[in-house]
C-alpha positions in Angstrom: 0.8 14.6 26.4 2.4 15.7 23.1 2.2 13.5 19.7 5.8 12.8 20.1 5.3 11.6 23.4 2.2 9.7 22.6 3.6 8.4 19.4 6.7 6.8 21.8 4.4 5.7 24.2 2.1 3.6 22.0 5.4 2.5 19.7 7.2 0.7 23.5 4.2 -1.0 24.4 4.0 -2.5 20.6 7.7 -3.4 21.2 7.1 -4.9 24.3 3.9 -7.0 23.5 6.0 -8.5 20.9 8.2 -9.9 22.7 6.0 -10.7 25.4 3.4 -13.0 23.1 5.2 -13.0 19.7 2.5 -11.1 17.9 1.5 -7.8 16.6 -1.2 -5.9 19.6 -4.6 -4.9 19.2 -5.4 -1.6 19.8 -7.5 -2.6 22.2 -4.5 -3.9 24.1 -2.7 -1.0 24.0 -5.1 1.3 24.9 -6.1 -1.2 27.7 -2.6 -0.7 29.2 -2.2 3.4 28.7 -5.1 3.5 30.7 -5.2 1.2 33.4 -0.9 2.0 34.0 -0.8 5.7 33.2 -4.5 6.9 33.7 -4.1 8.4 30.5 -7.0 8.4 27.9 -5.3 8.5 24.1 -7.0 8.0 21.2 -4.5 4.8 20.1 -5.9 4.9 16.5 -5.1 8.5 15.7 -1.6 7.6 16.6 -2.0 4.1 14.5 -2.8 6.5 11.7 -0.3 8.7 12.7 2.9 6.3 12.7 1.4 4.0 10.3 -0.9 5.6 7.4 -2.3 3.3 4.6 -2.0 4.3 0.7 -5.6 3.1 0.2 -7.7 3.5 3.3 -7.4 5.8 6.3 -7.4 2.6 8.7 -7.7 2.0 12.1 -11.2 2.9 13.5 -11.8 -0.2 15.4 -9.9 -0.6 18.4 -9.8 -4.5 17.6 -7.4 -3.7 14.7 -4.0 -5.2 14.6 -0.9 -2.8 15.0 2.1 -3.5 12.7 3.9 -0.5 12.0 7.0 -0.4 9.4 9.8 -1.4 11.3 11.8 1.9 10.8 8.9 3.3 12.6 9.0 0.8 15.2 12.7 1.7 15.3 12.1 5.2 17.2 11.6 3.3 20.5 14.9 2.0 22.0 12.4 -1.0 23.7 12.7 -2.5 20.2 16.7 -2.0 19.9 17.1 -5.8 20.5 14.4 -6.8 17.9 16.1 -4.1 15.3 19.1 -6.4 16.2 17.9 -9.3 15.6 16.7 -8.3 12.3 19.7 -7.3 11.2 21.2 -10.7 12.3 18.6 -12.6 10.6 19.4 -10.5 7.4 23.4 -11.6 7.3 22.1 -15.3 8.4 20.1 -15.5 5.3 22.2 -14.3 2.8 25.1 -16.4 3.8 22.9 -19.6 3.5 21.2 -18.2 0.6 24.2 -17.9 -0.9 25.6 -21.0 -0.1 23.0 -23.5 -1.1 22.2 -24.4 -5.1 18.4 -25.2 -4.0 15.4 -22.9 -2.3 16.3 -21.3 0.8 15.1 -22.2 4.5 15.8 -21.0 7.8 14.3 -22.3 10.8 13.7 -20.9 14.2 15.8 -23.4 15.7 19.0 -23.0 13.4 18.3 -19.3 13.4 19.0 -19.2 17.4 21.4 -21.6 17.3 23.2 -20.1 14.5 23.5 -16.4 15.9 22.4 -17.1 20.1 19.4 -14.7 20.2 17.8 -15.0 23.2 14.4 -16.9 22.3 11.7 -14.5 23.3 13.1 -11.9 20.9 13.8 -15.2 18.5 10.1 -16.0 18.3 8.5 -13.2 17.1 11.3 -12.7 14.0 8.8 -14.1 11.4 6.6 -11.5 12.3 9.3 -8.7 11.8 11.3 -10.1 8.8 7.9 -11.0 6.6 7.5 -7.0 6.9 11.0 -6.2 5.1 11.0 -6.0 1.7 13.1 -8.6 -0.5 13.6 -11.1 2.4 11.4 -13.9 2.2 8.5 -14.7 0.2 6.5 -17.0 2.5 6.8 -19.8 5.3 4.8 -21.0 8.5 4.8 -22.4 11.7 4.7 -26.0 13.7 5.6 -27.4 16.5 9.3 -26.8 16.5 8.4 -23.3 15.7 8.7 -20.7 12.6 10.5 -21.7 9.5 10.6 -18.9 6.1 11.6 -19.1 2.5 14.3 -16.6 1.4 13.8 -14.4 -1.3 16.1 -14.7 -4.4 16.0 -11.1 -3.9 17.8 -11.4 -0.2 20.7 -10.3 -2.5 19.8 -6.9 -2.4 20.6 -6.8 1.1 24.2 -7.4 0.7 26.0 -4.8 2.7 23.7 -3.9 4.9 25.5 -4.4 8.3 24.9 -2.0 10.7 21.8 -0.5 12.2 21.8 2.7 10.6 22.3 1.1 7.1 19.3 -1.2 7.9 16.9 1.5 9.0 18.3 4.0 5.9 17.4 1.2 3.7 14.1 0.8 5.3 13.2 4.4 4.7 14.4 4.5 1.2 12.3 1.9 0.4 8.8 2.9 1.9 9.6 6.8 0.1 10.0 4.7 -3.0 6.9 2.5 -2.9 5.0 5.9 -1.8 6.3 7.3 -5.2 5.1 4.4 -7.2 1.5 4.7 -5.1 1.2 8.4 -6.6 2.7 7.8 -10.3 0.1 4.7 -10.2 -2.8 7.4 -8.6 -1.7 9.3 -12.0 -1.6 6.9 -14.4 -4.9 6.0 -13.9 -6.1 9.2 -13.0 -4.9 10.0 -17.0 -6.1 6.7 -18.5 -9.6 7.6 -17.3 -9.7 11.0 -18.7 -8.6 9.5 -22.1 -10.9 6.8 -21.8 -13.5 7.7 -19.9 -17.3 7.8 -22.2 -20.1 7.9 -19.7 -23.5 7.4 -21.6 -26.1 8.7 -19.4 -28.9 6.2 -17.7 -31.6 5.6 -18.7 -34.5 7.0 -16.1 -35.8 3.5 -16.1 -36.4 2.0 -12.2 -35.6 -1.5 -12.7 -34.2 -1.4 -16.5 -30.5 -0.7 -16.6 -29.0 0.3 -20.3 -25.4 -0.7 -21.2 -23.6 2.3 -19.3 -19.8 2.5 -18.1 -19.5 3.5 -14.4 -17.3 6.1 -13.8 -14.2 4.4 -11.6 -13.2 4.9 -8.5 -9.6 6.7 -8.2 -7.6 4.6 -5.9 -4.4 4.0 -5.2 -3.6 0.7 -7.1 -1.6 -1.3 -3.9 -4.6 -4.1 -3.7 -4.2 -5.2 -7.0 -0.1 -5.2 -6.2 -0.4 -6.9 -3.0 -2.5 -10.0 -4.7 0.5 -10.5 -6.5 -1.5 -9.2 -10.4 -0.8 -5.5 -12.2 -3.5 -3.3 -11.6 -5.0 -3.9 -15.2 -6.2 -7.2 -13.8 -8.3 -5.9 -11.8 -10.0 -2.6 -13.0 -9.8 -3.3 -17.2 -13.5 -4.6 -16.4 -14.9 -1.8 -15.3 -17.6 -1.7 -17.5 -21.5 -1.5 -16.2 -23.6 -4.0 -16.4 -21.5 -7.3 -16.2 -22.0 -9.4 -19.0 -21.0 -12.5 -16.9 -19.8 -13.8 -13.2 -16.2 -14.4 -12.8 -17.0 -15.4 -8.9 -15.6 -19.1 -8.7 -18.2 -21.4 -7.5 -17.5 -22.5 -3.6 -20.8 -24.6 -3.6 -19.0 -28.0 -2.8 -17.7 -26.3 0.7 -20.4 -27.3 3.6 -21.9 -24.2 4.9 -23.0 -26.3 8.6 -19.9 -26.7 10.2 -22.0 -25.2 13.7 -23.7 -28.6 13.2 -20.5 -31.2 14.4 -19.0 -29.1 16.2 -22.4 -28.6 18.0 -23.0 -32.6 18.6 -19.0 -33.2 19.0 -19.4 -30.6 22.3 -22.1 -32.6 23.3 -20.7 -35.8 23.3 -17.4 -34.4 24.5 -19.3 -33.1 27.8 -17.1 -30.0 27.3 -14.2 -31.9 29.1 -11.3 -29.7 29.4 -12.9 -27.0 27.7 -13.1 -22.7 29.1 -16.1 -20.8 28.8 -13.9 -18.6 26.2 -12.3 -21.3 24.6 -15.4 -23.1 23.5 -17.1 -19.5 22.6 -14.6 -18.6 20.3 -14.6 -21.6 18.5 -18.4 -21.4 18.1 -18.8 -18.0 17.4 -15.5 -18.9 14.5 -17.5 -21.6 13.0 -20.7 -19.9 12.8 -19.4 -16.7 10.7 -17.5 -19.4 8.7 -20.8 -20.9 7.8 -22.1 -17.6 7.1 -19.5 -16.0 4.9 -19.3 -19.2 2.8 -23.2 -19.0 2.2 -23.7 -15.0 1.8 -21.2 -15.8 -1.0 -23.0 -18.6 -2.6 -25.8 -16.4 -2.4 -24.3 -13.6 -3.9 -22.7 -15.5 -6.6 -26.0 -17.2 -7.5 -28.1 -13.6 -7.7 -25.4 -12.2 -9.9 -25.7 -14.6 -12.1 -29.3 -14.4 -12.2 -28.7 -11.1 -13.1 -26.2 -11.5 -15.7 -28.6 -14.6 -17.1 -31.3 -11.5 -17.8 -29.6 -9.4 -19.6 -29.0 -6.9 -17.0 -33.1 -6.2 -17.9 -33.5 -6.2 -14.1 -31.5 -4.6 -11.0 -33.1 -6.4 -8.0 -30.4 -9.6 -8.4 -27.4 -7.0 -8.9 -28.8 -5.4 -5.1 -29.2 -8.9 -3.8 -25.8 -9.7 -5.1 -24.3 -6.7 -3.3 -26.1 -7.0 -0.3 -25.0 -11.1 0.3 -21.4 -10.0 -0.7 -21.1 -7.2 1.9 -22.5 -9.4 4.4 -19.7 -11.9 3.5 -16.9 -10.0 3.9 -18.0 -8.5 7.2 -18.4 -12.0 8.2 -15.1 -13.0 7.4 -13.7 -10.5 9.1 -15.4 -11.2 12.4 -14.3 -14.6 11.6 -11.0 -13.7 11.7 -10.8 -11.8 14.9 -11.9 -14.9 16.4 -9.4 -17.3 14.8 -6.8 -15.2 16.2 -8.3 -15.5 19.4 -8.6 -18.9 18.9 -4.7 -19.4 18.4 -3.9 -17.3 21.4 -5.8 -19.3 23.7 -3.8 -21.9 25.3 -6.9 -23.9 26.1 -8.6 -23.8 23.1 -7.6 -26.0 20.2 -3.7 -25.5 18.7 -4.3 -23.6 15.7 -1.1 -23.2 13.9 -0.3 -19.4 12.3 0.0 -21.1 8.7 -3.8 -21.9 8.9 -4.7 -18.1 9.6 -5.1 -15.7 6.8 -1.9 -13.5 6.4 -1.9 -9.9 7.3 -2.1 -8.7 3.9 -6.0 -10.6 3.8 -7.0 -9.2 7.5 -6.2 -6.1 6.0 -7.7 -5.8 3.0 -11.1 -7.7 4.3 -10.9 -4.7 7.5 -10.3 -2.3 4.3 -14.1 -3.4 3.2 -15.5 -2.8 6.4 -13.7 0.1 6.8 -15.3 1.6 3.9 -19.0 0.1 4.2 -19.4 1.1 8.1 -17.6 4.5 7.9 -18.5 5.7 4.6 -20.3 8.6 6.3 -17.1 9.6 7.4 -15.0 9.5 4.1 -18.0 11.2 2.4 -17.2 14.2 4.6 -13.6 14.2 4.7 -13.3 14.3 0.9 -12.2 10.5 1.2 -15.3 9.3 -0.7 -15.7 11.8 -4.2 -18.8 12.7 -6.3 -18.9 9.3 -8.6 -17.1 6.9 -6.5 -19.5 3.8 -5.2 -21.3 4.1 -2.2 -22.3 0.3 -2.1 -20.1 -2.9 -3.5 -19.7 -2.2 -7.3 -19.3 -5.8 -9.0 -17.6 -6.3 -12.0 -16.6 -9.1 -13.9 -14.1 -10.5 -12.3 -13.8 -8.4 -9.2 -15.5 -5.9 -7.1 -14.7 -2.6 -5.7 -16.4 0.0 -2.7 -15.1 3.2 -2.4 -11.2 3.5 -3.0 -10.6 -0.4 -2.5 -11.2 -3.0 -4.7 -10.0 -7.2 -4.8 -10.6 -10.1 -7.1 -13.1 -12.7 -6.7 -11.0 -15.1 -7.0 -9.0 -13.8 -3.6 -12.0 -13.8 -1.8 -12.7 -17.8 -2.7 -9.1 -18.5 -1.9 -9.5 -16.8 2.0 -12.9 -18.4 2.2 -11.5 -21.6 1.4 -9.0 -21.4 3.8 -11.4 -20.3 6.5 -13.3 -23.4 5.5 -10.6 -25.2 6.0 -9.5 -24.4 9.6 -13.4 -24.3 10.4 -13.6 -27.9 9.6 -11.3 -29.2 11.3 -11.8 -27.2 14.5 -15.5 -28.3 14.4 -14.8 -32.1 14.6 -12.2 -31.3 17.7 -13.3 -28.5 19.6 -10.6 -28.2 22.5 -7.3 -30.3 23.6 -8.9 -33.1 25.5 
C-alpha cells in the first residue's frame, strides 16, 4: 500500500472512532483494526509522524499514544465531512452568542444541538475537535448533561469564515504560521547562545563540581508557549550548578492512596466490580502514589544538594534519577485514567478530572526522550552538548530538546492526586 493510501486509511478509521466513542484513538486501536479487517500490517506511527509531526519531539513510538491530528489533516478523509461540518457550525454558533452577550461566553452541548440539529454522535465529540482550533475557546469540561466550553475573546477572528474551504484555508494558514514562529524562535535562541554563551571548563574533580554554565539544549521553544509563559521563563536559568530549588513542595499530598482503596475493595466484596475495572483503578492509584513520592524525593535530594554548595554530585544524580522515575510514572498513570473513564463499569470519571492533551503530551515527550534517546542520538536528533539525563535547573528542568517548569509538573501531580483520592475511597459504581 502507498503512503497516500495508508495515510487515508489510518486518517478514516480516526474519523470513525470519533464518532463512534467521542475520543481521539490509540494507535494501538488503529492498528488493531488494519490488521484484524484488512490483513494489512502498517507501521501506524510512521504515518502518525507522517500526518501529524511535532515541533519539539519526533513523537509517536508507543502504540499506546493518542492520535489527534490537526483538523485540516483530518480533513483529507471524506469520513470526517460531517465532523468538518459541524465545526464550522459550531464556529458561527459561537460568535453569534459571543457577540451577543456583555459577559464570558458559554456554549453547552445541549444548546449547541439544539441550536444548529447536529445529529448527537457527531455533537459529542465537538469539544474534542473545536479545543484543537486556534482562537476558539480557552477552556471548559464535562458533566452529566455533557460538554460545556468558554469562548475565546479571540472567536472574532473567525468572522467570515463560512464555508468549508474558508475553514480549512484558515486552518492551514495558521499551522504555516505557528511553524514560522517555531523556526524564528529555533533562531533566536540559536543567536542568543552564541552571544552569550561562556563555557568555563570542569574541573576534573569526581564528586566536586565548580561553578560552570551548561551549554543549552537547542530546542524549539513551543513547551514554554504551550504553559501559557515566554520562553525566557523557562531557559534564563540555565546556569550549572543550581544555587537553589524552585520545585514547590507537594509534601502535604498522601503518597498511600493503594492503602483505602485496598481495604474499601475489601469491605466492598468487589460488588459490581470487572476484573478490568478494579485493575485499572489499582494499577492508577499505585503510580499516583509513586509519582507523588519520586517527586518528594527528588525535591528533597536537590535540595540537599543545593544546601552543599554544589561540593557534591551524588544528590544532583539522586535528584535526576527520582524525577525521571516520576514522570514515567505519571505517564503510566495517565494511560490508565483514561482507561478508567472509558470503562463503563469502572467508576464515572469525568474528562475535566483528566490532564489535558497538551500535559499527556508533553509528560509522553519525557519518555519519549529518556527511553529512545539511543535513537535520537543516531538520527542527529540528540547533538554533541545536549543532555543525555534530566538537567535540573532552578526553576525547571530540561532532557534533550524538551524542557517544562516545576511548577507544571506539581500542578498535573496535584491533579492526579486529586482524581486518585477520590477514586480510592469508591472504587466502582456499586
Amino acid at each position: 500500500m502507498r503512503e497516500p493510501e495508508e495515510d487515508e486509511l489510518v486518517l478514516r478509521l480516526t474519523a470513525e472512532h470519533l464518532v463512534a466513542s467521542g475520543e481521539w484513538p490509540e494507535l494501538r486501536g488503529i492498528h488493531r483494526r488494519i490488521f484484524r479487517e484488512f490483513k494489512l500490517d502498517i507501521d501506524v506511527r510512521e504515518v502518525a509522524r507522517r500526518l501529524a509531526p511535532h515541533p519539539f519531539l519526533s513523537g509517536y513510538h508507543d502504540l499506546g499514544d493518542t492520535f489527534a491530528p490537526p483538523l485540516h489533516v483530518l480533513a483529507r478523509t471524506s469520513a470526517s465531512d460531517p465532523l468538518i461540518d459541524a465545526v464550522l457550525k459550531f464556529i458561527t454558533f459561537a460568535l453569534d452568542k459571543y457577540l451577543s452577550s456583555s459577559e464570558e461566553t458559554q456554549v453547552t452541548e445541549a444548546e449547541f444541538t439544539d441550536g444548529t440539529q447536529v445529529p448527537g454522535d457527531v455533537s459529542k465529540v465537538l469539544r474534542e475537535l473545536v479545543s484543537g482550533v486556534p482562537f476558539l475557546t480557552h477552556g471548559g469540561g464535562s458533566g452529566p448533561a455533557g460538554w460545556y466550553v468558554t469562548i475565546s475573546d479571540d472567536v472574532v477572528r473567525w468572522s467570515g469564515v463560512t464555508t468549508r474551504d474558508q475553514l480549512l484555508q484558515r486552518l492551514e494558514e495558521i499551522e504555516e504560521e505557528k511553524w514560522s514562529q517555531y523556526a524564528a524562535m529555533a533562531q533566536a535562541k540559536a543567536r542568543l547562545v552564541s552571544e552569550k554563551e561562556s563555557v568555563a571548563p570542569l574541573e576534573e574533580r569526581e564528586v566536586a563540581l565548580g561553578p560552570v554554565r551548561m551549554q543549552p539544549t537547542h530546542y524549539y521553544e513551543s513547551v514554554a508557549l504551550r504553559l501559557g509563559g515566554g520562553a525566557s521563563q523557562l531557559s534564563s536559568d540555565v546556569a550549572f550548578p543550581p544555587r537553589r530549588s524552585g520545585m514547590p513542595d507537594l509534601s502535604h499530598l498522601y503518597s498511600k492512596n493503594i492503602l483505602p482503596l485496598i481495604l474499601n475493595i475489601t469491605l466492598r466484596a468487589q460488588v459490581g466490580t470487572t476484573h478490568p475495572s478494579l485493575a485499572y483503578t489499582a494499577a492508577y492509584v499505585r503510580l499516583v502514589d509513586k509519582a507523588v513520592r519520586e517527586y518528594e524525593f527528588a525535591r528533597r535530594s536537590l535540595e540537599e544538594f543545593v544546601a552543599t554548595s554544589s561540593e557534591h554530585l551524588s544528590p544532583y544524580l539522586r535528584a535526576a534519577d527520582h524525577l525521571e522515575n516520576c514522570l514515567n510514572s505519571a505517564r503510566r498513570a495517565i494511560r490508565y485514567a483514561r482507561r478508567i473513564r472509558r470503562d463503563r463499569e469502572a467508576l464515572q470519571v469525568a474528562k475535566s478530572e483528566l490532564p489535558t492533551q497538551d500535559d499527556e503530551d508533553l509528560v509522553a515527550a519525557f519518555r519519549n526522550a529518556s527511553e529512545h534517546a539511543d535513537e535520537q542520538v543516531a538520527t542527529g536528533t540528540l547533538a554533541e552538548g545536549d543532555a543525555m539525563i534530566l538537567m535540573l535547573h532552578e526553576t525547571h528542568f530540561a532532557l534533550g530538546n524538551v524542557e517544562a517548569s516545576y511548577g507544571w509538573l506539581a500542578k498535573l501531580l496535584t491533579r492526579l492526586h486529586a482524581l486518585s483520592s477520590r477514586v480510592a475511597g469508591v472504587a466502582s459504581r456499586a
